[in-house]
N, C-alpha and C positions, 0 to 999 in steps of 0.2 A: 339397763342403760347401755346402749348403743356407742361407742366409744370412735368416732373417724375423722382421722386426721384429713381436714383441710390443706395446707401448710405444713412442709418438709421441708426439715435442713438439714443438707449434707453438709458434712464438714470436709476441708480435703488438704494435707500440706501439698498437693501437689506430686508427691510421689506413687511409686506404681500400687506400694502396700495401700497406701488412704484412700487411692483411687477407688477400692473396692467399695466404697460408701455408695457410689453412683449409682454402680449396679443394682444395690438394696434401693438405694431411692428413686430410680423410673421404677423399679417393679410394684413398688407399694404407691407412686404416686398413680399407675395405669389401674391397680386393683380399688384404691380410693378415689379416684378422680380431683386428684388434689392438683395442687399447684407447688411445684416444688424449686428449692431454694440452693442453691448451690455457694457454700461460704467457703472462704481462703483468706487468712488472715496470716499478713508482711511481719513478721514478728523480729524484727531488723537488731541486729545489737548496737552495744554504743560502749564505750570505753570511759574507763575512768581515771585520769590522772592528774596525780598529784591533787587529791578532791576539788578537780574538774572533772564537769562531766558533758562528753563530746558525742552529741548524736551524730545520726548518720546524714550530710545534705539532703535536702529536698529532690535534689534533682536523683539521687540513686534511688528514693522515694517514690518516685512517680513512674521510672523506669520501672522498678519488681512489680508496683499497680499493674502498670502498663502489659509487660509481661502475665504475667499469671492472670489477670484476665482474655488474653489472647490464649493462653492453656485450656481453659474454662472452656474459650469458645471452641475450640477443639476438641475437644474431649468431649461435648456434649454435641457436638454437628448434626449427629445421626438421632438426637433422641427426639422421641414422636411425644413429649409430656411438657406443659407447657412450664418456662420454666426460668429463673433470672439468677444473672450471680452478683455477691453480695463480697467483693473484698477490700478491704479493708487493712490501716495498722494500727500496729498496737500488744497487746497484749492476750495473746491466744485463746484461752478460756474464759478473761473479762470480757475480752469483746463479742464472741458467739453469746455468751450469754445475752450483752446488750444487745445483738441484733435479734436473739429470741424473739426478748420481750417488745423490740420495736417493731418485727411485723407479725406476731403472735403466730408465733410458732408452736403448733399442735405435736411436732413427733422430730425426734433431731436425731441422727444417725452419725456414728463417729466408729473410728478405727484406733484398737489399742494394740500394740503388742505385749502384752500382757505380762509386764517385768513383774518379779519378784524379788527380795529378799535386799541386799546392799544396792544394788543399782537400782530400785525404786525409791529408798531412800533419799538417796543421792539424786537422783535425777527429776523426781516425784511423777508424776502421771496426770498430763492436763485432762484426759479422758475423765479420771476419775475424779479431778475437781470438778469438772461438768457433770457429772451426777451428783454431787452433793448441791450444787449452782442451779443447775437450771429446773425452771418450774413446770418444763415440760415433761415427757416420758423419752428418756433417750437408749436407742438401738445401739448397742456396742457389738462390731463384730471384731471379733479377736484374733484369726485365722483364716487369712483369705487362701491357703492353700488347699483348707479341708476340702473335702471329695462335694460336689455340686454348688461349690458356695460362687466358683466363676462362672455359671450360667443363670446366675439372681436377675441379669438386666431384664428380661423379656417377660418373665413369671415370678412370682413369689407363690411360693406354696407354704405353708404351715400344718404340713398335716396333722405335728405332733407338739400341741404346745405344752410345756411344762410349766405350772405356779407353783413357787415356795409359798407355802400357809401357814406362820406361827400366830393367826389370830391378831396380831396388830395391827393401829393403825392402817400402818405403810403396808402391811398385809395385803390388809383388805379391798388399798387403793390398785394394787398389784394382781389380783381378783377381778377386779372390775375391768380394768384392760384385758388379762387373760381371757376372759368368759365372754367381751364382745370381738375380740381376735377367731377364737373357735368358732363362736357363729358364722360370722364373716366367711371363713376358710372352711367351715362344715368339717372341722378336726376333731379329732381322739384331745382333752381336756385333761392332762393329768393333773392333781391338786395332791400335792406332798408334804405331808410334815413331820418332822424328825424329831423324834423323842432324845432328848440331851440326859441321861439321868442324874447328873448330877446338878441339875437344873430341879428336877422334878423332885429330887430328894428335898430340897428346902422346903417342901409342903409338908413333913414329916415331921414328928417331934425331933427335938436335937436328940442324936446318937440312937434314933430308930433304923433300919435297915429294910428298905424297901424290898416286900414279897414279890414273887412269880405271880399273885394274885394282882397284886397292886399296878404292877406293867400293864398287864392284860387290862384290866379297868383303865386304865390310859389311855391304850390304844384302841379299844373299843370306845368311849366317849371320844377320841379324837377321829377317828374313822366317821361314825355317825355325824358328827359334825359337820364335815368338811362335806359328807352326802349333801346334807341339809341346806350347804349354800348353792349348789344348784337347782334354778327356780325351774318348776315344772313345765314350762314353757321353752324356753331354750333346751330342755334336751330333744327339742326337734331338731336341733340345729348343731348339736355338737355331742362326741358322747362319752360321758364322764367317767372316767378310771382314777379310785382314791386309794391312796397309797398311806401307811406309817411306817418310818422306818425309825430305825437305832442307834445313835451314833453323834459326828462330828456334822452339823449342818450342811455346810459347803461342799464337805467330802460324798455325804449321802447324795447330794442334788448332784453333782457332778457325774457320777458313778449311777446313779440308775440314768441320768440324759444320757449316755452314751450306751447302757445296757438296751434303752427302749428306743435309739435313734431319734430322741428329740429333736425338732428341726427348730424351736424356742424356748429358749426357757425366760421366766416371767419372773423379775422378786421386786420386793418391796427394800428402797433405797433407806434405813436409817441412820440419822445423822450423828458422828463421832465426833469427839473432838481433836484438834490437834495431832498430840501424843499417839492416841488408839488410833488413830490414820494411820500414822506413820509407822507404827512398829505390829498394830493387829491385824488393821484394815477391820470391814464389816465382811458377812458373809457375803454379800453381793459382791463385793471386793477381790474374795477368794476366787468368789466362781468364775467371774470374770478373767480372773487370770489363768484359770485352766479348765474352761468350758468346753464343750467338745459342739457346739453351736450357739446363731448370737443370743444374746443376753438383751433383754427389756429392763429397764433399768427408773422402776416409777416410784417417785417420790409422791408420799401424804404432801396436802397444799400445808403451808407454814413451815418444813419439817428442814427441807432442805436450802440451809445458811451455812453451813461449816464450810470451813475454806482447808484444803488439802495443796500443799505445795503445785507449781505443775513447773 
């Protein structure tokens, strides 16, 4: 299944770090022939006293409109992809999402700084409601200083896309983008999966102690597997290197993308609640916050509803 975005939306507050979405988005929308979508959303405060609550007039309203799409038009002067901005106020991650789904948005691209620890708490990460939110597959780039991420405008290359593989759902769907990405890009396909054993021991009788044999039959059944899902027809087109490794998920995925100079890496978004946002996050969560390049970021249809602070 051939997976091409039509329909790109850049997200941008306007700053030089978010700016970097652009660059990702002419280059993918010249490689697709897409139509791409340039969003900035007024996310205005408003004060509460004495339980009153005092928005901000209309008139400074239409002013920051006014403004940041004259930015927009600037900022895009030069680009050769055909292309319209979309801003708006309100509510930063409700509202991208609603203009997702109002002009069906196939591929959304956003900028994180990839907080961790007390000040993600505190602050939460609209980036990362947006992938619990949106029904599309959205590109997080994390670091626009990394080494060739400022020459994205003119080309996108993907020579090295990386997919996490645990066989799920959100896997699978994670799969299906990766493996029409490498065609597309005629890239090196890595498909990764990371043996947790204390995961695997729960297949065991209670207070059984899993063998040297026992791993090995793991990894070998998980290896053959993962062969298995590329159809022999696409490896004209892409060529598949299948990896198992040992360990913390997020930790493994992160540590061979930077061993093998992934230029993507690919996972499946699944949905946490609340709590486990807040204090676990998911493995995509992780990586995201210390990927060493961008992050694809695709949710199973149905999966993703959990709302994450932003």
């Amino acid at each position: 299944m051939r997976m091409q975005p039509r329909r790109i939306l850049c997200t941008t507050d306007l700053s030089e770090f978010s700016n970097q979405t652009l660059a990702y988005g002419i280059g993918l929308a010249k490689a697709f022939d897409a139509k791409l979508f340039i969003c900035h959303v007024v996310d205005l405060p408003f004060a509460t006293i004495y339980g009153e609550v005092h928005f901000v007039p209309l008139e400074i309203q239409s002013q920051s409109l006014e403004s940041a799409r004259n930015q927009l038009e600037a900022l895009m002067a030069d680009a050769t992809v055909p292309w319209e901005s979309l801003v708006t106020v309100g509510h930063t991650a409700d509202e991208i999402q609603r203009l997702a789904v109002e002009h069906h948005i196939d591929l959304a691209i956003s900028a994180t700084h990839g907080r961790s620890g007390l000040k993600r708490f505190v602050l939460g990460s609209v980036t990362e409601r947006m992938m619990r939110a949106l029904t599309c597959p959205l590109l997080v780039i994390r670091d626009p200083a990394l080494p060739g991420e400022g020459e994205a405008s003119q080309a996108i290359r993907f020579g090295r896309i990386l997919v996490g593989c645990d066989f799920s759902e959100d896997s699978d769907a994670a799969f299906r983008y990766g493996l029409s990405l490498a065609q597309e890009f005629e890239a090196e396909l890595h498909l990764v999966h990371v043996l947790e054993p204390p995961v695997y021991t729960d297949w065991l009788k209670a207070g059984a102690v899993p063998s040297i044999d026992f791993d090995l039959n793991f990894q070998e059944q998980a290896s053959e597997k993962l062969s298995q899902m590329v159809p022999s027809e696409a490896r004209h087109w892409c060529s598949p290197v299948v990896s198992v490794l040992t360990g913390r998920p997020f930790a493994e995925i992160v540590a061979y993308a930077s061993s093998r100079r992934a230029d993507l890496i690919v996972l499946g978004m699944r949905g946490y609640g609340l709590v486990e946002a807040l204090f676990l996050g998911s493995t995509t969560d992780r990586v995201v916050r210390h990927t060493p390049c961008p992050v694809l970021s695709v949710c199973a249809e149905g999966r993703c509803s959990i709302d994450v602070p932003g």
